[in-house]
N, C-alpha and C positions, 0 to 999 in steps of 0.2 A: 859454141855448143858445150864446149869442156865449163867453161865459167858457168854455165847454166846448172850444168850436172853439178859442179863443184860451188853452189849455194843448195841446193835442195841438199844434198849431204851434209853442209853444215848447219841450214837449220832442223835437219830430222836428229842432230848430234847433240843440240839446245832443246830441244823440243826433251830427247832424254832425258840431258841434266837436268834440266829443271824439276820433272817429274820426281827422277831421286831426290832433287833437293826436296819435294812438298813431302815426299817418302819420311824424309829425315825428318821434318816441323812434326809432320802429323805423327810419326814415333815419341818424340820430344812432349809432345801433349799430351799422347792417350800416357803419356809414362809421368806427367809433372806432379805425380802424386806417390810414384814409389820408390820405396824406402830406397838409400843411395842410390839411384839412378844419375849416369853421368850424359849429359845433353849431346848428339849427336850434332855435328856442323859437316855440311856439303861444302869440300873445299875445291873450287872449280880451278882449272890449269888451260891456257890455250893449248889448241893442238897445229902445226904446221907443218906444210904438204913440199914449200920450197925450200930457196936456197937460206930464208929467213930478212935477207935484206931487205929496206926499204922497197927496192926497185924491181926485184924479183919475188916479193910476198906473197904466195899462197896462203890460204886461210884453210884448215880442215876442219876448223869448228872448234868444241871443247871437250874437256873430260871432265868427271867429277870424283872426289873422292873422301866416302860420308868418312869423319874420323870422331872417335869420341875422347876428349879429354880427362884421362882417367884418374889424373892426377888433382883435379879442379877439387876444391872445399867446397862441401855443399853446407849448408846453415843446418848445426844442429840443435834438435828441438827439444826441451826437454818432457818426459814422461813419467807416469805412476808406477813402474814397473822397473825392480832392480837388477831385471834379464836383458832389458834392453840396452845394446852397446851403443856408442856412437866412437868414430876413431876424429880425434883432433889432430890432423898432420899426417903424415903417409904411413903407408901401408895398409894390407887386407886381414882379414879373417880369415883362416884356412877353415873349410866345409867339403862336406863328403852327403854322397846322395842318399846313405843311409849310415845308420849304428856302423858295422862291420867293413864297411870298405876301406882301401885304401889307395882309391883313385882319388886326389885330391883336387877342388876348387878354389876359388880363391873370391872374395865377396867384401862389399862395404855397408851390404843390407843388414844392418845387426840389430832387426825386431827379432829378439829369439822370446822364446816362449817355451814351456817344458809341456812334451808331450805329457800319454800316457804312462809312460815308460819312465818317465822323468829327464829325456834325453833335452838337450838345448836345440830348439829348432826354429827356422826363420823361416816367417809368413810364406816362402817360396820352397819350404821343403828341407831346407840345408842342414844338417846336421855339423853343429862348432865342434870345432877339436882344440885339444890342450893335453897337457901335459900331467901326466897324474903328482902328486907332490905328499909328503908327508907332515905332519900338522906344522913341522917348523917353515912350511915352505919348499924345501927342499926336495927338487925332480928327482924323481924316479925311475926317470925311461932317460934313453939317447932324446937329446935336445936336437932332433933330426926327424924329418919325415916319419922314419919310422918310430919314433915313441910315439907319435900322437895319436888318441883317443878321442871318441863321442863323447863330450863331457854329460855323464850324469847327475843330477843334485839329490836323488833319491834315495841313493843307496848307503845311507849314514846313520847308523841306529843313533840312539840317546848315548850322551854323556855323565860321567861321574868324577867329582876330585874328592880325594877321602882327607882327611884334616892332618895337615903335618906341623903346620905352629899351632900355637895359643897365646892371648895374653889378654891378661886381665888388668886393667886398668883402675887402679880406687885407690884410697886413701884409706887408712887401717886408723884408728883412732889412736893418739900416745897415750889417752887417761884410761885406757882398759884396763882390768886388773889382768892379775896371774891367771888363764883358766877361763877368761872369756873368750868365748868361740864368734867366727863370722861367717857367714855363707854367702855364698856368689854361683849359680846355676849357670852351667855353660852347654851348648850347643855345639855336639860335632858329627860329622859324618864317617862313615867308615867304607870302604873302598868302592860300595856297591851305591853308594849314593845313599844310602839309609840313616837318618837323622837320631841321634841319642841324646840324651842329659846327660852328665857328671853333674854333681854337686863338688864345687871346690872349698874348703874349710881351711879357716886361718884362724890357729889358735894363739892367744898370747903365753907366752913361755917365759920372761923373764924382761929386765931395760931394754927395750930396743929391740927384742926376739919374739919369732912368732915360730910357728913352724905349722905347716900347709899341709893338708891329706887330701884325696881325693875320693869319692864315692867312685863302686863300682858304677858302668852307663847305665841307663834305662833305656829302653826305646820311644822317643819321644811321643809316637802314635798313642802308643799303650800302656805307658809306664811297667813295660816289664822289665825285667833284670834280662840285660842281652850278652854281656859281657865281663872280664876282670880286669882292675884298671892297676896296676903300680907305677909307683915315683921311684926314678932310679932304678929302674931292674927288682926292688922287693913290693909284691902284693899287698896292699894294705899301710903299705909304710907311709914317713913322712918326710917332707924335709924343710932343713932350718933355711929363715930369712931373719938377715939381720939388718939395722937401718944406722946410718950414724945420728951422730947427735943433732945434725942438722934436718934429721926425717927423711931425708936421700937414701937411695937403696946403698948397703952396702956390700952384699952378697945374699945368692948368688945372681948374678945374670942370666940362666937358666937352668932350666930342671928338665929330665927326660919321665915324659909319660908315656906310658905304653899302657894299649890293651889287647889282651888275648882273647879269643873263645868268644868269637861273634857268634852271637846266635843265626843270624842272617846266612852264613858262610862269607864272609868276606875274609879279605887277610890280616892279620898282625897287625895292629895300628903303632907308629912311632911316631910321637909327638913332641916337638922342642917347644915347654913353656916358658912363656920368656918373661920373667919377674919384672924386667925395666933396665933400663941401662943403668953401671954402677957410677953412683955420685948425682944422678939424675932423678927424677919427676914422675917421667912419661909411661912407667907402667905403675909398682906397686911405693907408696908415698907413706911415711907416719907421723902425724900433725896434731894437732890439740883442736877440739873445736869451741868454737867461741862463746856458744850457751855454755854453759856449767851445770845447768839446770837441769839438764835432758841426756839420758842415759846416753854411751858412749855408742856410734854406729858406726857401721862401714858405710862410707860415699862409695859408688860407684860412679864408675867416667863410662866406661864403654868394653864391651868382651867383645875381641876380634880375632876370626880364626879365618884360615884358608880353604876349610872344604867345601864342596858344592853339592846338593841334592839332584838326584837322577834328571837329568833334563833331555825335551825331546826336541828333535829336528823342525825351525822352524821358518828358516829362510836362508837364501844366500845373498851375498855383498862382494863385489866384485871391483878391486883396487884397479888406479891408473897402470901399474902396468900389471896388467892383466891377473893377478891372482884373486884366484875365485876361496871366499870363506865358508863353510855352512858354522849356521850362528844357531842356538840351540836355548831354550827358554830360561836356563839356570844362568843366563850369561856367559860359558863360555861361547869362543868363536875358534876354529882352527882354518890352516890350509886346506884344499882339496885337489886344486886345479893349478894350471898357470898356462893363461893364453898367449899363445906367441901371435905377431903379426909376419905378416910376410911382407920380403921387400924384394922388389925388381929393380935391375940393373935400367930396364927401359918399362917402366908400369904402363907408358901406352900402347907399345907394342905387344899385350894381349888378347887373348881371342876370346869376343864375346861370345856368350852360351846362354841361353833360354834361363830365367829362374833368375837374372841380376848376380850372373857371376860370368868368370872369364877362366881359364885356362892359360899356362903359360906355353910361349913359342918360343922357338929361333933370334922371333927380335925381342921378344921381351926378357930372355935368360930365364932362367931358374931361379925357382924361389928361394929367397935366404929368409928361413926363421929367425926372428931376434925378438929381444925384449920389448914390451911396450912402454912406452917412456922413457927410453933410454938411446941417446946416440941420435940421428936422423929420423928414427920412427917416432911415430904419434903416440899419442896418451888413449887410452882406453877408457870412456867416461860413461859410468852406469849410470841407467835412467835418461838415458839420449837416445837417439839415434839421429842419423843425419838423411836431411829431405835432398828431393832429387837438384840437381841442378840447374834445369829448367827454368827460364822466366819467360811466363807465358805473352808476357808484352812484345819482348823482345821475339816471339817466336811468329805473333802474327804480324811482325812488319816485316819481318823475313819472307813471310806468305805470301805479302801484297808482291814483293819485288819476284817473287820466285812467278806470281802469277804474270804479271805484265809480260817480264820474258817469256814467258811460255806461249801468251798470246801475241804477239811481236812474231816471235818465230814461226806461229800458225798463220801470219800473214806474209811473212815471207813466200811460206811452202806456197801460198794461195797467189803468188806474183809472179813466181815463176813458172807456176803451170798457165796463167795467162799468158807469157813470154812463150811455152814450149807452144800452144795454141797458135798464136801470133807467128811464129816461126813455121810451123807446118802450115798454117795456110796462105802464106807466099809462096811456099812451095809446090804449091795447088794452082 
């Protein structure tokens, strides 16, 4: 009677598992489509009632228990989009349920997308955090739970660089006489990003000598007078360039320009003109030209300066290990951000949470922030993300086997209540 009892208990104990286990397949399916999703597997365990020996064996059936491998690589895919993460190698995303919290999750789901607000957020809700950082990179907060932030892309007005070199690149004719003048129009900016002319002038003075003036700027919009320009600290002045006999610059290798009294309001502009290296080519050259026939000109090669016109915010780009740029239409690009990943002592012992993220435990330890791309942690790669780990092949032959048992054990229960039948009515 006990052996009777003690098969209906073990197949209602299979009859269970299996359930869980088609629990698990059918989770694994409805999920083979989102973003880092890790495949659950039902790992079943005998259960025993005696002393375990061959000759004393009781059977209590099974247990099961669904585990998901958190640590598994899922195939990342690549996309149109320079928001979306994927992680190559371990570690999470740290995300928070909104802007402002600091209860922290932990995610491999990295379709972010920017809300209204400009915030970083994944198809599930999650709000990325990082590290605020200043243009060189360099964080800003404790490299701990508590510095980290909602990364926003939004909040970055337009850039401006105001011009601090100059050089003018040409060749100065050696058949000029005493007294012939040359001109070369240069383009510079002044600290607010606003574009001006100089006119630069190279006058011939003498064997070998010239000496250079500069017009006050214009604004190159308008061509008004926006400002006053000196060489060397005096207004109006000039200064000598001498060449040796070989046409090689001989002095100087630079001049300081400055100008004052932007009309714009901007500030004080100082600028290192840089004639050319001495004994060299590469900026200002004095040569013969080969016609004879045709009055003497200045060649120009190329006028290159440093400054940048007002430029507005017009995307981010986001490095292997995690530094986010906002990049802006004048070319420049600076720091903003820097995403850390997390890493767990044990990453499978986490607790899953609704939304394709987990929380840390007991067995999983505490999160340690660290660099991405550096050490044990993965690389951070924009324009990815990583698909679930699911393979739906592999999940319906799981199915068939999870079924059979299940129907196995439903004829079990259905053998032994003909047994219990059978037994009561001999006893009748």
């Amino acid at each position: 009677m006990s052996a009777l009892s003690s098969s209906m208990n073990i197949a209602v104990s299979a009859l269970y598992s299996q359930s869980a286990a088609v629990s698990c397949i059918s989770n694994n399916l409805a999920n083979s489509s989102t973003t880092g999703y890790k495949t659950t597997t039902a790992a079943f365990a005998t259960m025993v009632s005696g002393s375990g020996s061959y000759t004393n064996f009781t059977g209590a059936g099974v247990k099961v228990d669904p585990r998901q491998s958190l640590t598994s690589q899922g195939t990342l895919v690549g996309t149109e989009s320079s928001t979306d993460l994927g992680i190559d190698g371990a570690g999470f995303f740290v995300v928070a349920a909104n802007s402002t919290s600091n209860i922290f999750y932990y995610t491999r789901a990295g379709d972010f997308t920017t809300d209204q607000d400009g915030y970083l957020v994944n198809s599930a809700g999650w709000y990325l955090q990082g590290y605020p950082t200043d243009r060189d990179g360099n964080v800003l907060t404790s490299k701990s739970a508590a510095g980290l932030q909602a990364i926003n892309v939004d909040d970055y007005a337009g850039t401006a660089a105001p011009t601090t070199t100059l050089e003018v690149q040409a060749v100065l004719p050696a058949e000029a006489e005493v007294g012939d003048a040359f001109t070369v129009d240069a383009e510079i900016f002044d600290s607010l990003g606003v574009s001006h002319t100089i006119t630069v002038t190279y006058t011939k003075t003498g064997t070998n000598a010239w000496d250079m003036s500069v017009s006050d700027p214009v604004m190159s919009s308008t061509g008004v007078a926006s400002g006053t320009a000196s060489l060397n600290g005096v207004p109006g002045g000039t200064a000598a360039i001498t060449f040796d006999t070989d046409g090689t610059l001989l002095s100087p290798a630079t001049i300081d320009l400055g100008v004052t009294g932007w009309t714009t309001g901007a500030g004080d502009s100082t600028i290192a003109y840089t004639a050319g290296t001495i004994g060299g080519t590469d900026g200002l050259s004095q040569f013969g030209r080969s016609d004879s026939n045709t009055d003497p000109s200045l060649t120009l090669k190329a006028v290159v300066q440093d400054g940048l016109r007002f430029g507005e915010f017009v995307s981010v780009t986001i490095d292997t290990d995690g530094t986010v740029s906002a990049n802006f239409d004048n070319g420049v690009a600076y720091s903003i951000y820097k995403i850390p990943l997390a890493m767990f002592a044990n990453a499978n012992g986490l607790d899953a949470k609704t939304g394709t993220v987990f929380s840390s435990s007991i067995s999983s330890g505490t999160a340690n922030l660290v660099e991405a791309d550096s050490g044990a942690s993965g690389a951070i790669l924009s324009g990815e993300v990583e698909s679930s780990t699911t393979d739906t092949a592999s999940e319906f032959s799981k199915l068939i086997v999870a079924q059979q048992a299940y129907s196995a054990a439903s004829e079990i229960i259905s053998t032994v209540s003909d047994m219990y039948d059978a037994l009561l009515a001999a006893k009748r």
